[in-house]
N, C-alpha and C positions, 0 to 999 in steps of 0.2 A: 947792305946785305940784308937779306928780307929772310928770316928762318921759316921754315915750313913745318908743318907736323903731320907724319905718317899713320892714316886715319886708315880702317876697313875699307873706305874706296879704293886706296890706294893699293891696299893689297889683291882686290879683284878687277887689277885692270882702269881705276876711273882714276881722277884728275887729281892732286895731293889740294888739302884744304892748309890753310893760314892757319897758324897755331893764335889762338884768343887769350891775348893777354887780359883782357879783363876776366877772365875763367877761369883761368893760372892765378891770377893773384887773388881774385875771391878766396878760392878753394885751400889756398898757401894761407890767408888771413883767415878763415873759419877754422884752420889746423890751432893755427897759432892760438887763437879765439880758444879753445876747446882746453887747449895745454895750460893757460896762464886762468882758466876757471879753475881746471883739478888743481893747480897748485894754491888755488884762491881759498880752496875747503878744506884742504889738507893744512893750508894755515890757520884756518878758524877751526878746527879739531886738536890743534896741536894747542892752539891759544885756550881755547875750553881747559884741556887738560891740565896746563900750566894754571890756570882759575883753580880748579878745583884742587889741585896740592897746596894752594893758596900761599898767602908771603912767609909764610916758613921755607920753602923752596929754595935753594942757591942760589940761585940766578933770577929768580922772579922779575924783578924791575926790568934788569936786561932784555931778558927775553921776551915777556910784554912789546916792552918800545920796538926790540927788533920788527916782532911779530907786527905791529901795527903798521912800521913805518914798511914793510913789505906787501902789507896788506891797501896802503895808500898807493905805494908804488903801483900796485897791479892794478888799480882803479885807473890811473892815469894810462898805464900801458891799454888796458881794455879801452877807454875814451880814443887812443889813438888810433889802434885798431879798426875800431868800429868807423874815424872819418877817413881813416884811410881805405877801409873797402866800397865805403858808398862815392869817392871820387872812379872819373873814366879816365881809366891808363892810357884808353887810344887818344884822347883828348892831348895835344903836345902841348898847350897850358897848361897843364896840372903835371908836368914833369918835374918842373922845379919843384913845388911845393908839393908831392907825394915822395922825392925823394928828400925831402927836408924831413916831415913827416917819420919817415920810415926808421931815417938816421937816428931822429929821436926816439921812436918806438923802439930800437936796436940798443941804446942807451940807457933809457928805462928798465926794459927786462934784463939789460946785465946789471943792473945794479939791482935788482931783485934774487938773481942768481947767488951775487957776493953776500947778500944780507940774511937769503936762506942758506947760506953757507955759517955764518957764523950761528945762524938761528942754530943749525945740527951741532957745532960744535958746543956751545953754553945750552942746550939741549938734551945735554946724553945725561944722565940721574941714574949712575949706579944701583939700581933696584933688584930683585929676584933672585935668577942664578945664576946672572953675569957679578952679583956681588959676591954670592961666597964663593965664587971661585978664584976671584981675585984678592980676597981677605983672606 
C-alpha cells in the first residue's frame, strides 16, 4: 500500500505527489531537536539557580545529580537525533537500524522525562508567598 499526500496539485485538477518520507522525518526530528534544546536551558537555568542557593539548600546534591544526569541524557538523545536525520528513510537498509535508532532515541527522552519529573518534585523550595500562605 503506497500512501499519497494531497498537495495544491491536486486540488487544481493535476496528478496527487508521493508523500517524502525523508521531509516528514527531517521536519519530525528538527521538532524534536528544537524541544529537547529548550528543555536542555531550562535545565542549566534551573541548575545555575540551585548553584547559587548554594549547599544550604534541601536537596542540593539531589537535584544537582538529577539535573546533570538529565542534562547527559539529552546529549545522548540530541547525538541520536542528529544520526538519525542525516540517515535516508527511502534507503530500505537503513530501516533496521533507523528504527533501532529511534527506539533508542524514544527511551532516552523518557527517561529524561521521568528524571525531570523528579527534578520538579525535589525542586519545589517553599519561598515567597506560596510560604506564608501555607505557614
Amino acid at each position: 500500500m503506497q500512501r499519497t499526500c494531497r498537495g495544491t496539485s491536486d486540488r487544481q485538477g493535476g496528478s496527487s505527489s508521493n508523500l517524502n518520507m525523508n521531509l516528514y522525518a527531517t521536519k519530525k526530528t528538527a521538532a524534536e531537536g528544537m524541544l529537547d534544546i529548550a528543555l536542555f536551558l531550562a535545565n542549566i537555568t534551573h541548575m545555575k539557580t540551585v548553584i547559587e542557593q548554594g549547599a544550604g539548600y534541601r536537596y542540593y546534591a539531589a537535584v544537582l545529580t538529577l539535573i546533570s544526569f538529565s542534562l547527559a541524557l539529552q546529549i545522548v538523545a540530541g547525538i541520536l537525533i542528529i544520526v538519525i536525520a542525516r540517515r535516508d528513510l527511502n534507503d530500505e537498509a537503513n530501516h533496521k537500524r533507523l528504527d533501532s535508532l529511534n527506539n533508542s532515541a524514544t527511551v532516552v527522552i523518557f527517561l529524561v522525562f521521568v528524571t525531570n519529573v523528579f527534578i520538579s518534585v525535589f525542586g519545589m523550595e517553599r519561598t515567597g508567598l506560596f510560604a506564608r500562605m501555607h505557614f
